[in-house]
ZADO-1210 file (C-alpha; in nm, 4 decimals, padded with zeros to 6 digits):
<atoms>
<atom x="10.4818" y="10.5543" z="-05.4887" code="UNK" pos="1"/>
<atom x="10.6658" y="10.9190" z="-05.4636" code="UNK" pos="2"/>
<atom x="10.7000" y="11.1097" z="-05.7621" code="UNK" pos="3"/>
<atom x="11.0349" y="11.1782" z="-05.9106" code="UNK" pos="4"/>
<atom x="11.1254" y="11.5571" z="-05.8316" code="UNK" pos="5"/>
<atom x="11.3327" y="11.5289" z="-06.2035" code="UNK" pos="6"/>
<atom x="11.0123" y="11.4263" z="-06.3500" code="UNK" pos="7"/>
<atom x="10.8340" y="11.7304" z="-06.2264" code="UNK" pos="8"/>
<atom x="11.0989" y="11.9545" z="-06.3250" code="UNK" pos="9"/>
<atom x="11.0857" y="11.7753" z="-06.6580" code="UNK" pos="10"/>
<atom x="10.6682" y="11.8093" z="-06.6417" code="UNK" pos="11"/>
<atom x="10.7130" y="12.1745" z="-06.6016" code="UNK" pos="12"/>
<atom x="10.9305" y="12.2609" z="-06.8803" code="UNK" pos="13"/>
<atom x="10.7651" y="12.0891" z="-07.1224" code="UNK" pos="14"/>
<atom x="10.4449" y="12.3135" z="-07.0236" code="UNK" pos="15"/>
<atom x="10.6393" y="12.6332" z="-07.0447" code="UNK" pos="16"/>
<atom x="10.7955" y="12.4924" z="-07.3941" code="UNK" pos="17"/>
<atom x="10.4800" y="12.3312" z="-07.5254" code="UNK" pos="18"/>
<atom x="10.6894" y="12.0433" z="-07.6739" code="UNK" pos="19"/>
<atom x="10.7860" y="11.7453" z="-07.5309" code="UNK" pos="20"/>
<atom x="11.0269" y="11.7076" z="-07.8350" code="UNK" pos="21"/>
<atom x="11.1761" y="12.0442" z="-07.7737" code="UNK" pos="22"/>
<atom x="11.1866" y="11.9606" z="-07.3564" code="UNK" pos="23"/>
<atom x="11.3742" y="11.6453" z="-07.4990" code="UNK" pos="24"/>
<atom x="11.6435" y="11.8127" z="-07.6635" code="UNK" pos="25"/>
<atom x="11.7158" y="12.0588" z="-07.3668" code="UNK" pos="26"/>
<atom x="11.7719" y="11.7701" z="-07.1721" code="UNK" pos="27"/>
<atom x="11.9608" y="11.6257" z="-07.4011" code="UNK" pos="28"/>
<atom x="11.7641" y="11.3171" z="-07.4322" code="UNK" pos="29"/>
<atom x="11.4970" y="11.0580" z="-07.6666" code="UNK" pos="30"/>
<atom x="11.1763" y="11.2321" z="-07.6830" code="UNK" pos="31"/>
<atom x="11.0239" y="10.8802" z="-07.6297" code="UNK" pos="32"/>
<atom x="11.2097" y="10.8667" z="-07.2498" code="UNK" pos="33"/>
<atom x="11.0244" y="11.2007" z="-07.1918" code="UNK" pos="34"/>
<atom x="10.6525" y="11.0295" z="-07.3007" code="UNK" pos="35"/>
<atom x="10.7470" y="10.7828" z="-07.1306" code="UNK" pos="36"/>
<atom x="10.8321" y="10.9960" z="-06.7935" code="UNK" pos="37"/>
<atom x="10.5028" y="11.2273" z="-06.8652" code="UNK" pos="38"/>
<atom x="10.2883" y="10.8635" z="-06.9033" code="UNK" pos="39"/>
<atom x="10.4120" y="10.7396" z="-06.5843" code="UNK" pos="40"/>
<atom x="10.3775" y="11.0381" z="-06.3861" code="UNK" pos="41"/>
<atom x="09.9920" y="11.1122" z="-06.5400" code="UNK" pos="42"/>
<atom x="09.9541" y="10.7427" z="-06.4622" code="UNK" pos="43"/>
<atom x="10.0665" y="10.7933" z="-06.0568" code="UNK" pos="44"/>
<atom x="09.8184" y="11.0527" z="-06.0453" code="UNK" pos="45"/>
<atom x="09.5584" y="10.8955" z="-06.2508" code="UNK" pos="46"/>
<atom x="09.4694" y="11.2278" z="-06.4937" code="UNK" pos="47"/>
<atom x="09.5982" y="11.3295" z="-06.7920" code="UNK" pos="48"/>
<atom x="09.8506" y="11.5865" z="-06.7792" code="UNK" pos="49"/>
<atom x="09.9264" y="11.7029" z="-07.1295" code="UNK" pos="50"/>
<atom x="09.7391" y="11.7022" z="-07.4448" code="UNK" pos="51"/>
<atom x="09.9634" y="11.5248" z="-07.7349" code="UNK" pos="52"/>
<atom x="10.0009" y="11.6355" z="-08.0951" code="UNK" pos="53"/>
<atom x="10.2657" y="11.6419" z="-08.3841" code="UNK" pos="54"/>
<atom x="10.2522" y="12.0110" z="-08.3575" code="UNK" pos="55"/>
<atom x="10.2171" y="12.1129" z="-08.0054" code="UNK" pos="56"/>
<atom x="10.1554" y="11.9560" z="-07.6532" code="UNK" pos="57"/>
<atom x="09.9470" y="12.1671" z="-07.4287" code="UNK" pos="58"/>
<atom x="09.8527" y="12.0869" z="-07.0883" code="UNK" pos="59"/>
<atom x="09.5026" y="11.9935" z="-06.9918" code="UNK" pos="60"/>
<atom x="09.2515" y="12.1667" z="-06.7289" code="UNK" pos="61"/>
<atom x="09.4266" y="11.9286" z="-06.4472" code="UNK" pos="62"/>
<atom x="09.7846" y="11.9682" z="-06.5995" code="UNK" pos="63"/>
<atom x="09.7412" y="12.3318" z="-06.5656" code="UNK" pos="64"/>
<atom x="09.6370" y="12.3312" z="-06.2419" code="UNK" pos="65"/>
<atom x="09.8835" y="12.0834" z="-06.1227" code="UNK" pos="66"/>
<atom x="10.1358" y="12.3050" z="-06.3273" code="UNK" pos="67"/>
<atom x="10.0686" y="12.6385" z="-06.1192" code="UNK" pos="68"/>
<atom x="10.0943" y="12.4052" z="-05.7772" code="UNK" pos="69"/>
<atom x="10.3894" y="12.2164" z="-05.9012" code="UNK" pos="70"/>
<atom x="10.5969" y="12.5284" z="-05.9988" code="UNK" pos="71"/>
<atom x="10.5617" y="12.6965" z="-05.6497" code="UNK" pos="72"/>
<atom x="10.6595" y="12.4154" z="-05.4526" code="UNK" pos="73"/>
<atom x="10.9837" y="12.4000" z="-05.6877" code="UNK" pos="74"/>
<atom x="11.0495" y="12.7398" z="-05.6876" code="UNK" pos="75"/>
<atom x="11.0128" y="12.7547" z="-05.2768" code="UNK" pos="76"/>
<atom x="11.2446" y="12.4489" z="-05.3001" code="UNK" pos="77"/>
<atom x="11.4831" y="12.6007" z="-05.4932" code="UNK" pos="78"/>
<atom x="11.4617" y="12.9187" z="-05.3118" code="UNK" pos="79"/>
<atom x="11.5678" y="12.6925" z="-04.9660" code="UNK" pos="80"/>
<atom x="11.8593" y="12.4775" z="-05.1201" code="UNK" pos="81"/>
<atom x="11.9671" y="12.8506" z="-05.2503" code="UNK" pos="82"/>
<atom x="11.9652" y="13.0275" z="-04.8984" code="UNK" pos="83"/>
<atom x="12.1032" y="12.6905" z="-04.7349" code="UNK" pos="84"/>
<atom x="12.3691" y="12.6871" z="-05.0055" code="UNK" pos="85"/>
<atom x="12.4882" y="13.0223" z="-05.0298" code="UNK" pos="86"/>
<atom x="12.3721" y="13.1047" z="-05.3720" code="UNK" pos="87"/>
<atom x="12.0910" y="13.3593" z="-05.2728" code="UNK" pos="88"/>
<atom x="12.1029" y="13.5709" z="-05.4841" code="UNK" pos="89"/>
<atom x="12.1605" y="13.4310" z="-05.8236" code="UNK" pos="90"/>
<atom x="11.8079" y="13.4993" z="-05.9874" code="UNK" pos="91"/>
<atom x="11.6929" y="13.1818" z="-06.1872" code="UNK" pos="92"/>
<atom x="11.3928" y="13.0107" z="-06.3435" code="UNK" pos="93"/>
<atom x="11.0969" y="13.2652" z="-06.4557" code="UNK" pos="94"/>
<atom x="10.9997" y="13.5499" z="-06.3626" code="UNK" pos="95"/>
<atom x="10.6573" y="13.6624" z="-06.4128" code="UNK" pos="96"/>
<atom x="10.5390" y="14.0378" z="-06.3782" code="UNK" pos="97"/>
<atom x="10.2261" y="14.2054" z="-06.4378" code="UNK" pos="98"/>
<atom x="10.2294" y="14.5534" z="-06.5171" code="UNK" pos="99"/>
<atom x="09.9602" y="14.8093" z="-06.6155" code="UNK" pos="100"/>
<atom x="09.9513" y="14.8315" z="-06.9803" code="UNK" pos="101"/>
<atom x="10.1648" y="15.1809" z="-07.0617" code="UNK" pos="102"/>
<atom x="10.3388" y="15.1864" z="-06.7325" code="UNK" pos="103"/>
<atom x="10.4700" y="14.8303" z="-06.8135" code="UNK" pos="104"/>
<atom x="10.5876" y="14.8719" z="-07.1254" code="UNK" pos="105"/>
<atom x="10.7835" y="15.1650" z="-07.1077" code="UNK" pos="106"/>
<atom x="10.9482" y="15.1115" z="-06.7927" code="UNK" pos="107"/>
<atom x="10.8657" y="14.8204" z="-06.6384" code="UNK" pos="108"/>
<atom x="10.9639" y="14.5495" z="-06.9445" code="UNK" pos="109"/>
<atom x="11.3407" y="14.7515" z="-06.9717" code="UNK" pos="110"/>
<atom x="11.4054" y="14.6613" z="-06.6068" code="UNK" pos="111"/>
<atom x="11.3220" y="14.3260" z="-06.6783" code="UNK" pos="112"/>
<atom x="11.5557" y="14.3136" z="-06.9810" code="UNK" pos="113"/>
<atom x="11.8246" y="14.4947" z="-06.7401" code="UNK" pos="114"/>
<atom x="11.7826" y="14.2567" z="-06.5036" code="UNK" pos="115"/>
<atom x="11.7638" y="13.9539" z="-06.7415" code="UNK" pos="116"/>
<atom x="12.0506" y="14.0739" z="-06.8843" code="UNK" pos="117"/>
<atom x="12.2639" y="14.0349" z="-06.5643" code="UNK" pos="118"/>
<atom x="12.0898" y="13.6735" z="-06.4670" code="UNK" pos="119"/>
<atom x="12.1587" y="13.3963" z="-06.7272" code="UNK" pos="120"/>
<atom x="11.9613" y="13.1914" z="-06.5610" code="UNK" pos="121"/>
<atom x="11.6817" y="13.3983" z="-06.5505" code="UNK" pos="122"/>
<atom x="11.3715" y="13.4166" z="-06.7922" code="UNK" pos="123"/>
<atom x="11.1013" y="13.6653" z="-06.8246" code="UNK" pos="124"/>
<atom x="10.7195" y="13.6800" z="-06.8149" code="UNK" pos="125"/>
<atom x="10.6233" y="14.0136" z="-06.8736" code="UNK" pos="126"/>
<atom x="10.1985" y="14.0339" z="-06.8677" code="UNK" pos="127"/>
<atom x="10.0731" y="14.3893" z="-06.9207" code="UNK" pos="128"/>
<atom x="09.6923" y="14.4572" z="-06.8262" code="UNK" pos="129"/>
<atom x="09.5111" y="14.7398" z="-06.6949" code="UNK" pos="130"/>
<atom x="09.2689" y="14.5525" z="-06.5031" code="UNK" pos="131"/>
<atom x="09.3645" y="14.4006" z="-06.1356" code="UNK" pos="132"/>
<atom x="09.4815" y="14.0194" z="-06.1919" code="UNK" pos="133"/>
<atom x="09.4895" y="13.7460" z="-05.9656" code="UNK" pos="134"/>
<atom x="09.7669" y="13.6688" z="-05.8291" code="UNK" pos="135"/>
<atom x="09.7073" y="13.3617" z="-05.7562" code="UNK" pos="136"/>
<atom x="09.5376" y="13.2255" z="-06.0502" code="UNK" pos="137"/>
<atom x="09.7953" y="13.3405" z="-06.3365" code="UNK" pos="138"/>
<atom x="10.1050" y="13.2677" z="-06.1141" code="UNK" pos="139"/>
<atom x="10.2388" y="13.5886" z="-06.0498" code="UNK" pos="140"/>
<atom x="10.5642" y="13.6422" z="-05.8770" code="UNK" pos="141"/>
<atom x="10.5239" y="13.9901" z="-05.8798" code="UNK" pos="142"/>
<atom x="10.2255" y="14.2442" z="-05.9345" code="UNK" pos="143"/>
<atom x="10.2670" y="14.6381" z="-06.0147" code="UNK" pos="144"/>
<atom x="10.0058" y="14.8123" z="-05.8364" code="UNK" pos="145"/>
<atom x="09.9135" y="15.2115" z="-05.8730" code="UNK" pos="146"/>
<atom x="09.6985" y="15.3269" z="-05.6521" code="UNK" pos="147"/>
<atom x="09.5509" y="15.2229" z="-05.2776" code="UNK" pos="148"/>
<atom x="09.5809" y="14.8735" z="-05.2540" code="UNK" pos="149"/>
<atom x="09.2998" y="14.6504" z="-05.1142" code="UNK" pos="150"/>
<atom x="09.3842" y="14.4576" z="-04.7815" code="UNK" pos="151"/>
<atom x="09.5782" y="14.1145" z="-04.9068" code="UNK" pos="152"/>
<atom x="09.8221" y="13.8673" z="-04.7750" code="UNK" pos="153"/>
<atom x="10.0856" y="13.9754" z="-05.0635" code="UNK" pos="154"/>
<atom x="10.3855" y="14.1561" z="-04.9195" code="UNK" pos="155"/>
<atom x="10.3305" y="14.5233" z="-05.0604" code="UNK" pos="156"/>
<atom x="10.6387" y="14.6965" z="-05.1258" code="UNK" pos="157"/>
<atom x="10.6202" y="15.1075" z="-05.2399" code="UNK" pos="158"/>
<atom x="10.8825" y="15.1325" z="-05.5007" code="UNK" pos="159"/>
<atom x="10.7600" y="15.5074" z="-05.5631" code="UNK" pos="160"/>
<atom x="10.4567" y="15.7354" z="-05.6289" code="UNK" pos="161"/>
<atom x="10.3060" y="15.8845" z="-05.9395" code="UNK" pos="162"/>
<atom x="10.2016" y="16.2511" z="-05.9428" code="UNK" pos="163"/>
<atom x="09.9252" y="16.3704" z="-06.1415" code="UNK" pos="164"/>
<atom x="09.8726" y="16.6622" z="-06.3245" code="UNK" pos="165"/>
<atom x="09.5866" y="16.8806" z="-06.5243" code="UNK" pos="166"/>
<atom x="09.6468" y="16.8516" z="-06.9248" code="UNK" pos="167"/>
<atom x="09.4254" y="17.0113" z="-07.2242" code="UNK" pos="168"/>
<atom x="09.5767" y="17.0606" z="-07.5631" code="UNK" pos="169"/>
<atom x="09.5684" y="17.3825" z="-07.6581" code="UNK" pos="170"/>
<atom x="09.3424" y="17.3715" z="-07.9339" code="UNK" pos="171"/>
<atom x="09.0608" y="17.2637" z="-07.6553" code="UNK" pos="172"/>
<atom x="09.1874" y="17.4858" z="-07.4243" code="UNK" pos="173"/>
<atom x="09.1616" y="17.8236" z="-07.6812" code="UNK" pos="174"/>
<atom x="08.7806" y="17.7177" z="-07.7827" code="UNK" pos="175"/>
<atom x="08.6934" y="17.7183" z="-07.4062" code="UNK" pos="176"/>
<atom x="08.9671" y="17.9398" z="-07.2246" code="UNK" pos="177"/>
<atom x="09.1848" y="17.8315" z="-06.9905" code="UNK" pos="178"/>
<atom x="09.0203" y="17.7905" z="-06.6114" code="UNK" pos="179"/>
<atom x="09.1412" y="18.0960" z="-06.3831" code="UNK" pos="180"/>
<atom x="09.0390" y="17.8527" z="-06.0585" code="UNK" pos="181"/>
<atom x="08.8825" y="17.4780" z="-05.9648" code="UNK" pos="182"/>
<atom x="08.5288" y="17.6063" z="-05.9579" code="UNK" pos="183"/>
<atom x="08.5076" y="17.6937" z="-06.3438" code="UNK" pos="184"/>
<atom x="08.6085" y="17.3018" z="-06.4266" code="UNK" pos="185"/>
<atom x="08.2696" y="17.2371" z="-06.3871" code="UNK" pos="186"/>
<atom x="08.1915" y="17.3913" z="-06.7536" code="UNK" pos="187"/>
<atom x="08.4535" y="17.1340" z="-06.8899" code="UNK" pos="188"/>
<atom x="08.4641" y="16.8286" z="-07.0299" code="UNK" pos="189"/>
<atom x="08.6846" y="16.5591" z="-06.9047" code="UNK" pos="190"/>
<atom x="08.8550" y="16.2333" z="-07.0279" code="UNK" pos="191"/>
<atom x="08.8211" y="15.9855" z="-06.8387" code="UNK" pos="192"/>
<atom x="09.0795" y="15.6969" z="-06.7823" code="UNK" pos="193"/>
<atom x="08.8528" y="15.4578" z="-06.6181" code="UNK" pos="194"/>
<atom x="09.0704" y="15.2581" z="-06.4597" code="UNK" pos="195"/>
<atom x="09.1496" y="15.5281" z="-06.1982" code="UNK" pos="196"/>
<atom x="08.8670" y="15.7864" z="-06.1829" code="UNK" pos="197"/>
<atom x="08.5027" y="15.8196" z="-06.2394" code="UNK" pos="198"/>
<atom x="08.3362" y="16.1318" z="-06.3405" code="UNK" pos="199"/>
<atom x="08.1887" y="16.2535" z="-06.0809" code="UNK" pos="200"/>
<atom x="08.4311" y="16.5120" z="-05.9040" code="UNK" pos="201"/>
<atom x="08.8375" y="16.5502" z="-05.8467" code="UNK" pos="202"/>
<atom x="08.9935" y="16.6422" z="-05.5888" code="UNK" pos="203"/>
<atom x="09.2800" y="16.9370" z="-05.5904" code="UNK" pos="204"/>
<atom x="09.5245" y="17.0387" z="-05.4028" code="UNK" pos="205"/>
<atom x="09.6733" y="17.3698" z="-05.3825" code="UNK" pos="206"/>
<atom x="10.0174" y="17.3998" z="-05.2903" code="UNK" pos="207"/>
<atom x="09.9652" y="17.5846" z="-04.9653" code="UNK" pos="208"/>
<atom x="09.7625" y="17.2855" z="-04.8626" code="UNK" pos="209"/>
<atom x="09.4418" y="17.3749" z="-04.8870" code="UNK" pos="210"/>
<atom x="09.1990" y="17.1054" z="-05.0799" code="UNK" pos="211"/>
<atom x="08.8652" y="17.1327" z="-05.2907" code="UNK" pos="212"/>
<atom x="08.6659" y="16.9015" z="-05.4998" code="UNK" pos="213"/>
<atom x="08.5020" y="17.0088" z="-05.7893" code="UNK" pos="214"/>
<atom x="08.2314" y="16.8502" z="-05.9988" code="UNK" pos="215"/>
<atom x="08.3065" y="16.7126" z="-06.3734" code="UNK" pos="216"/>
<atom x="08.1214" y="16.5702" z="-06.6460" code="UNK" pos="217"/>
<atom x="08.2659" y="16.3463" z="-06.9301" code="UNK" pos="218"/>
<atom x="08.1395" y="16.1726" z="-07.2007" code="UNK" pos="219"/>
<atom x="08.4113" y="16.0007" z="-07.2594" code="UNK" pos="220"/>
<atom x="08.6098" y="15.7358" z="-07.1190" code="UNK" pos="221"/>
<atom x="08.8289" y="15.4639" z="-07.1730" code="UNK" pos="222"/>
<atom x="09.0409" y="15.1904" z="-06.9705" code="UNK" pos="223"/>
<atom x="09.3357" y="15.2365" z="-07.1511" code="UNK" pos="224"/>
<atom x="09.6104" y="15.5173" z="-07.0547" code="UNK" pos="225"/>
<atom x="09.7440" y="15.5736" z="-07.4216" code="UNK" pos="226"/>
<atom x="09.4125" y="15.6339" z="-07.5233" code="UNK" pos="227"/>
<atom x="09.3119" y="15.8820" z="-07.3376" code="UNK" pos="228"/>
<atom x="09.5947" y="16.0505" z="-07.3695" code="UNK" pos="229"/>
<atom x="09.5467" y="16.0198" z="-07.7760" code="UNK" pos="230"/>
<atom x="09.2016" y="16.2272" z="-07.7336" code="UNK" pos="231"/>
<atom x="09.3099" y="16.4706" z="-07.5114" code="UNK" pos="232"/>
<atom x="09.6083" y="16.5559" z="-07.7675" code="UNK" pos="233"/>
<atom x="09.3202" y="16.5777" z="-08.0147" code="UNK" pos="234"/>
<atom x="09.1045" y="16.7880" z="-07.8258" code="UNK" pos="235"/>
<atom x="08.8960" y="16.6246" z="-07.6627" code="UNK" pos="236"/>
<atom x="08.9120" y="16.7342" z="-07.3228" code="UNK" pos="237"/>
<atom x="09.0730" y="16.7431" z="-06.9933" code="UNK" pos="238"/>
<atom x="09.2288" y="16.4765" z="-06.8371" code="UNK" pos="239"/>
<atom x="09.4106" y="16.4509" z="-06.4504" code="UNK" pos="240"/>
<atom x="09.6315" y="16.1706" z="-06.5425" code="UNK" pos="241"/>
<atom x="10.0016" y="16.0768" z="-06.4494" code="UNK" pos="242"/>
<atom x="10.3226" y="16.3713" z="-06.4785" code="UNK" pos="243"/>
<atom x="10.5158" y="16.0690" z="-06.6402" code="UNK" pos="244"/>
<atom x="10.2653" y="16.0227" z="-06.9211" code="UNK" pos="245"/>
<atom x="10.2292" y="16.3392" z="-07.0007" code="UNK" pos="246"/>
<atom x="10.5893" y="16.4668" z="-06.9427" code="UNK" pos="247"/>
<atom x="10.6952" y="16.5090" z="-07.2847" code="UNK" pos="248"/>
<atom x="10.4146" y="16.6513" z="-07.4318" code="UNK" pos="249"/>
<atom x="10.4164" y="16.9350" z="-07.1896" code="UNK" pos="250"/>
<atom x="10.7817" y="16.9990" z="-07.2893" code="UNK" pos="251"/>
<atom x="10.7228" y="17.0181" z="-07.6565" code="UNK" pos="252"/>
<atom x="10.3832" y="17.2026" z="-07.5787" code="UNK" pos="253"/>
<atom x="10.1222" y="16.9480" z="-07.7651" code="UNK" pos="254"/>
<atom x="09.9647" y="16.9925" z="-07.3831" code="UNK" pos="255"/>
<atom x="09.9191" y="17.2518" z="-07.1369" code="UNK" pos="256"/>
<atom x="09.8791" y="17.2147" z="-06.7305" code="UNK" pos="257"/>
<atom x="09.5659" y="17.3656" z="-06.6456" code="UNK" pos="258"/>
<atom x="09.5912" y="17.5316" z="-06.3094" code="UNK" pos="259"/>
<atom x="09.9326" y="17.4610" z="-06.2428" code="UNK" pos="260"/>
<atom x="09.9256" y="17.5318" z="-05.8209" code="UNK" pos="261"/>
<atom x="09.6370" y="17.2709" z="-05.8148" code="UNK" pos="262"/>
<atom x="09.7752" y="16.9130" z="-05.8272" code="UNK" pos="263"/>
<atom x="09.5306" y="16.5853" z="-05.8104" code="UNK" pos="264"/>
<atom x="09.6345" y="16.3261" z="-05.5466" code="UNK" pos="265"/>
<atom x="09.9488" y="16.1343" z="-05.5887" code="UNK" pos="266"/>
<atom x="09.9553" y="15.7574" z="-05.6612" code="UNK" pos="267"/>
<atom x="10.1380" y="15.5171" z="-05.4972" code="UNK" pos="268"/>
<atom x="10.3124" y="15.2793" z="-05.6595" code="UNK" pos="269"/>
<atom x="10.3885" y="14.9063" z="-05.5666" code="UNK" pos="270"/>
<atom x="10.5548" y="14.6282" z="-05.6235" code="UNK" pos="271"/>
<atom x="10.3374" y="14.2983" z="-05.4261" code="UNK" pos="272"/>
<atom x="10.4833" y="13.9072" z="-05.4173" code="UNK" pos="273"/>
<atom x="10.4364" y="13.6546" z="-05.1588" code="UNK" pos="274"/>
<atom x="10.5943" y="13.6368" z="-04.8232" code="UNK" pos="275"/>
<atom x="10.7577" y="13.4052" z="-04.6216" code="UNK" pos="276"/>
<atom x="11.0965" y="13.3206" z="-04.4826" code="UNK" pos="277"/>
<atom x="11.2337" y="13.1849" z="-04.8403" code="UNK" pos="278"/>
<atom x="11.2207" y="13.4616" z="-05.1206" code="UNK" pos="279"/>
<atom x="11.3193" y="13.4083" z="-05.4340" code="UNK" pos="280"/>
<atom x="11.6812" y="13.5727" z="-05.5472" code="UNK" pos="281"/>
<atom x="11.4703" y="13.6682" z="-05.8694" code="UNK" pos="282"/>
<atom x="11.1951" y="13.8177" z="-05.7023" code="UNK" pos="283"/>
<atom x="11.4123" y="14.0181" z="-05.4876" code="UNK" pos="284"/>
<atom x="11.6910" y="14.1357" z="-05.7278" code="UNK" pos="285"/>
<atom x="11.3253" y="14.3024" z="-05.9520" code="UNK" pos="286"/>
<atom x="11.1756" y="14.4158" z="-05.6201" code="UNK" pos="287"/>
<atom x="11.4974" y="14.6295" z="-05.5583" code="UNK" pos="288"/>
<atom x="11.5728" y="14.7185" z="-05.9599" code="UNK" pos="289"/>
<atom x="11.2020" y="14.8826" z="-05.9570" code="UNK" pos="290"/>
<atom x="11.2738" y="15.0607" z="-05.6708" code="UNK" pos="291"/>
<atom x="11.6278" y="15.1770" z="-05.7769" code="UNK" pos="292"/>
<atom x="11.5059" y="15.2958" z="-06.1203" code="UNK" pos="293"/>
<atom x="11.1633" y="15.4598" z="-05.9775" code="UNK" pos="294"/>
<atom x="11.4242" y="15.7375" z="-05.8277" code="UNK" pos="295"/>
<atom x="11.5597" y="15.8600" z="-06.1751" code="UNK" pos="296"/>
<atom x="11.2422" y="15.8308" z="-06.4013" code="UNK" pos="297"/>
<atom x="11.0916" y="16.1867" z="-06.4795" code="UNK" pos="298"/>
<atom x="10.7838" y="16.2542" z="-06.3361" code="UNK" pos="299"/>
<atom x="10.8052" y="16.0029" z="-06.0289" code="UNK" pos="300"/>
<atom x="10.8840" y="16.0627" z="-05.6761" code="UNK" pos="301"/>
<atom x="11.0228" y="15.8404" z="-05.4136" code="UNK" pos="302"/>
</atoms>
């Protein structure tokens, strides 16, 4: 026997609300027709779908699973009757974004609100991490990248790039001078945000062109942007981390740039989702926001 595709729908929002009582009301029906729906579809597939209780209903292991496979093929379906029906680009259902931690919050979660905020239809997943997720396996629509991107069957999309730039405070910077050229960063320590460099060397470039890499040595790192950028403020070294980070503490001079002419490599910046003939209006409309807003933020570059 086929499965209902209104029981699937129904399957799926109770997972996202964690309530089959609260699924009921958006429907606008008995919670008992909804346990009853949910028993007969766990019943076709022989595996139970959703954990019961009076306080919450969470999927199991194999509801989970069958959750993340369920939602795609709905979303793809919905994403066809839109394109066949002319209604392309109204974004709907949710959207889910990951975003490096400090990157994500301060820009990336305001486009989503801006673009919620247009799309009544639309909800919002924002996931903020600074370690590479899988795609796949959390049910990503869209992932923020910075930096080179492995090879993968994701559509990659550069929204922008991310400059970097040499900061000290200048507390640490008047115990140990400030560095005339690349060579003397050697007697310097370094911050490290390990997410994006080890401490082994950096590479500068000069603004005629010309490139060296110089040695470092740290004792300090950590995966987090915000707090590196918390020790360096304190004194605790040098870091070669992004111009947007550190935009506004260069203005009100809490840091210095240490050898101005001599820039670290850019970042690249993009936005991946899955391809295919059928995008999702949601996907799309974020896709394009991102790349829109990447032009007017201080301290990026198209």
């Amino acid at each position: 026997m086929s499965t209902d595709l209104r029981d699937l729908q129904l399957f799926c929002r109770i997972v996202e609300i964690g309530s089959l009582r609260a699924a009921a009301q958006e429907i606008g029906t008995d919670p008992s027709n909804v346990s009853r729906r949910l028993s007969g579809l766990e019943e076709r597939l022989g595996a139970r779908l959703i954990a019961r209780s009076r306080v919450r209903s969470a999927p199991t292991d194999a509801g989970l699973a069958y959750y993340d496979e369920v939602r795609r093929i709905l979303e793809r379906l919905d994403a066809i009757e839109d394109a066949v029906s002319g209604n392309a680009e109204e974004p709907r259902g949710v959207l889910r974004v990951s975003a490096p931690i400090d990157f994500g919050t301060r820009y990336i979660g305001p486009w989503l609100h801006e673009l919620a905020s247009q799309a009544p239809l639309l909800s919002v997943d924002l996931r903020v991490s600074d370690r590479f997720v899988d795609f796949e396996g959390e049910g990503l629509d869209v992932a923020i990248r910075i930096g080179e991107l492995s090879d993968s069957a994701l559509i990659a999309r550069r929204i922008g790039a991310m400059p970097l730039a040499l900061v000290g405070s200048p507390a640490y910077l008047e115990r140990n001078e400030i560095p005339d050229q690349p060579d003397d960063l050697a007697d310097y320590d370094f911050v490290l945000y390990s997410g994006m460099m080890t401490g082994e060397a950096l590479t500068l470039a000069h603004k005629t062109g010309e490139t060296v890499t110089v040695p470092t040595r740290s004792r300090f790192s950590v995966n987090n942007l915000g707090g590196v950028g918390r020790i360096v403020l304190a004194g605790g070294g040098l870091h070669a981390g992004p111009l947007w980070y550190f935009a506004e503490a260069l203005e009100r001079g809490d840091l210095m740039r240490v050898l101005p002419e001599w820039s670290p490599p850019t970042y690249p910046v993009h936005a991946l989702f899955a391809g295919g003939p059928y995008v999702p209006a949601k996907v799309r409309r974020f896709v394009d926001l991102a790349f829109a807003r990447m032009r007017g933020t201080k301290g990026i570059i198209a």
